[in-house]
C-alpha positions in Angstrom: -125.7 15.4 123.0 -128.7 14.6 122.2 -128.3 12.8 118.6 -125.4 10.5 118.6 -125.6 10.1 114.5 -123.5 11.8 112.2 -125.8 14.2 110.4 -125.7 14.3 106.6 -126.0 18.1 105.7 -128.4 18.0 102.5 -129.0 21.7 103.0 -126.6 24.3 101.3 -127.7 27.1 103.8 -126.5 24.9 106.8 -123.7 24.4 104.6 -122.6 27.9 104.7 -123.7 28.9 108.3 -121.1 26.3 109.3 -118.2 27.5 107.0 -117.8 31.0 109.2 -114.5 30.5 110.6 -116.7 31.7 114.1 -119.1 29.7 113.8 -116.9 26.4 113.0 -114.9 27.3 116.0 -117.8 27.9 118.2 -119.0 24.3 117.2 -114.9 22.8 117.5 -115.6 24.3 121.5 -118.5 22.8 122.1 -117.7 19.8 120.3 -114.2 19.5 122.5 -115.8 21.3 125.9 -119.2 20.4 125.8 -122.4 22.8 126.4 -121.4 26.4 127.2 -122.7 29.8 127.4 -121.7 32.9 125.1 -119.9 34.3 127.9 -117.7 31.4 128.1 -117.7 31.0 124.2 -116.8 34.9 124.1 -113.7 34.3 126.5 -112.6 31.6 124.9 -112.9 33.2 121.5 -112.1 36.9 122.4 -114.8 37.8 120.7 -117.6 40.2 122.3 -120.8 38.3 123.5 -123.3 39.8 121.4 -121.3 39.1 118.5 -121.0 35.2 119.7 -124.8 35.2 120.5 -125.5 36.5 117.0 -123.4 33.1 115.4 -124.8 30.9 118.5 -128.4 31.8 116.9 -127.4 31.1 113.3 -126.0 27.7 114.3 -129.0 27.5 116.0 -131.5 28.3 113.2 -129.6 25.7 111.2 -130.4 22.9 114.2 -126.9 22.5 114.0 -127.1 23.1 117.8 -130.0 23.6 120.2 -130.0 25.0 123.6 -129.5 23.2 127.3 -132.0 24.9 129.4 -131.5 22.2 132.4 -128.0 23.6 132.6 -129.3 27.0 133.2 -129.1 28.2 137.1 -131.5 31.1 136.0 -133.8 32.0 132.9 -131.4 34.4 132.0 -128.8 31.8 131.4 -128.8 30.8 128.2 -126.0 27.1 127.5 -125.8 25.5 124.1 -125.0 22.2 122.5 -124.0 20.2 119.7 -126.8 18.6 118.1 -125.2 15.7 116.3 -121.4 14.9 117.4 -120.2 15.3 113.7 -121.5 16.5 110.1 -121.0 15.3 106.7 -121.6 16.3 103.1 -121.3 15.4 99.5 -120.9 17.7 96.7 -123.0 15.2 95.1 -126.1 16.0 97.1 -125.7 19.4 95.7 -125.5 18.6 91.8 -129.1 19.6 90.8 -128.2 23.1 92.2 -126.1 25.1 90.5 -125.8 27.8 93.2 -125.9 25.0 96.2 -123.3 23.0 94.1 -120.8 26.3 94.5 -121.7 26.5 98.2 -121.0 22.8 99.2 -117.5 23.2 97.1 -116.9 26.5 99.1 -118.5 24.4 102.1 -115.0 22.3 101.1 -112.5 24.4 100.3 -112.9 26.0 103.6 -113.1 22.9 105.8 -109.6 22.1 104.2 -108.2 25.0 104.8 -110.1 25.0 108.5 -107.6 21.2 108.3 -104.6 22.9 107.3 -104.5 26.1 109.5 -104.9 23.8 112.9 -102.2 21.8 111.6 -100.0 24.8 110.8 -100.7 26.8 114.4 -99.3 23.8 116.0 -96.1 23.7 114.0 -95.6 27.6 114.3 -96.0 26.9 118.4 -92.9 27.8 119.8 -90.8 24.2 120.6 -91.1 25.2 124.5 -95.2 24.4 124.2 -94.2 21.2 121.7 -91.9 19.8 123.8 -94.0 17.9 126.0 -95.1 16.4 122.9 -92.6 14.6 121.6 -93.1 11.7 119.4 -96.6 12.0 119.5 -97.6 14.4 116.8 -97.2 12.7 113.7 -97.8 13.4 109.5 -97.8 10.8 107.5 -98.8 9.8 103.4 -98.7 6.9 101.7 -100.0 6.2 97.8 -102.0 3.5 97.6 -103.4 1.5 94.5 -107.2 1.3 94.7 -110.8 1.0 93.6 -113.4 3.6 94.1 -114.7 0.2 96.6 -111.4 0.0 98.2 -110.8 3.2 98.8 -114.9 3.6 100.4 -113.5 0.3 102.4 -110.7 2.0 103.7 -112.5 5.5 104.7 -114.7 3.1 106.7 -111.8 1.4 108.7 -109.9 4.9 108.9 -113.3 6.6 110.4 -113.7 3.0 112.8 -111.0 3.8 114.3 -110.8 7.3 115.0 -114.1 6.9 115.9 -113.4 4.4 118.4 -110.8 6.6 120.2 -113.2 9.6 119.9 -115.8 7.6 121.6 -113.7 5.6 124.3 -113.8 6.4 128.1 -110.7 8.0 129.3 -108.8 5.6 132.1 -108.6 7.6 135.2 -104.8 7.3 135.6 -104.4 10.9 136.9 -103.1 11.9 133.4 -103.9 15.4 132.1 -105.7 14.7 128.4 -105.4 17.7 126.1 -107.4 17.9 122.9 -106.0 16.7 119.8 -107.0 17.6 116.1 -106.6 14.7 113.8 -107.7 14.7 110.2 -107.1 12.0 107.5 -107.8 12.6 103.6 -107.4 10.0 101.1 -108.7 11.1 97.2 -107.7 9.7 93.7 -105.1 11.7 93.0 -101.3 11.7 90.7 -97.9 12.5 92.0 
């Protein structure tokens, strides 16, 4: 990749070329697989190509991902990348903007539900794809008692760690590794 920092989206328009559920996909691929073409994007999607080139070239427009022409065994070869290995966003960046306001809280909305439906696939998996699983998935929720600075505190240990196990090198034990989604939320809330 070729920026290893977490890009803060200030933009509302890059905001809502990433809320497509395509085009957030596209990026989870990449992301997951690294570079790729569209024709690999469109198999893995089952989506047509010209339809994935379209999104590719949105993404693209937003620099949310750029192309890899060193990867290309001909000029007609187009791959693609991530840009920056994650994104972030405040709805608080958006407050002078009425209209960018309502995008970054769509922007929101959307990544939740993005959280919730990956979540939901893998418990409607039938048990025989689960099984090898066991013990592993896990949900869990606590309530906590905490200050807007302990709760910041706590996002940052929460992110250090996931981070570090994002980041880590796989042993090479001869173990298959499958991707796994993992998403934490902690907000002021009342039961």
């Amino acid at each position: 990749m070729a920026n290893k920092e977490i890009r803060q989206v200030t933009d509302s328009r890059v905001l809502a070329a990433l809320s497509h559920p395509l085009r957030r996909r596209l990026m989870d691929i990449l992301k997951v697989d690294g570079p790729s073409t569209a024709s690999v994007l469109a198999e893995r999607t089952g989506q047509a190509v010209a339809n994935v080139s379209h999104h590719l070239r949105v993404l693209g427009a937003c620099d949310l991902i750029e192309e890899a022409p060193e990867l290309a065994r001909d000029r007609r070869e187009r791959w693609w990348r991530l840009v920056s290995p994650g994104l972030r966003w405040s709805t608080r960046d958006f407050a002078d903007d009425p209209a960018a306001l309502a995008v970054a809280a769509a922007a929101e909305s959307l990544n939740l539900d993005y959280h919730m439906n990956t979540v939901r696939a893998w418990y409607a998996a039938p048990e025989t794809d689960r099984d090898a699983w066991e013990g592993g998935p896990f949900s869990t929720d606590k309530w906590l008692r905490l200050t807007p600075g302990e709760l910041a505190e706590l996002a940052q240990e929460v992110i250090a760690l996931l981070d570090r196990w994002a980041t880590r090198e796989a042993p090479d034990d001869g173990q298959r590794r499958e991707p796994v989604f993992v998403f934490a939320h902690g907000v002021p809330a009342q039961p």
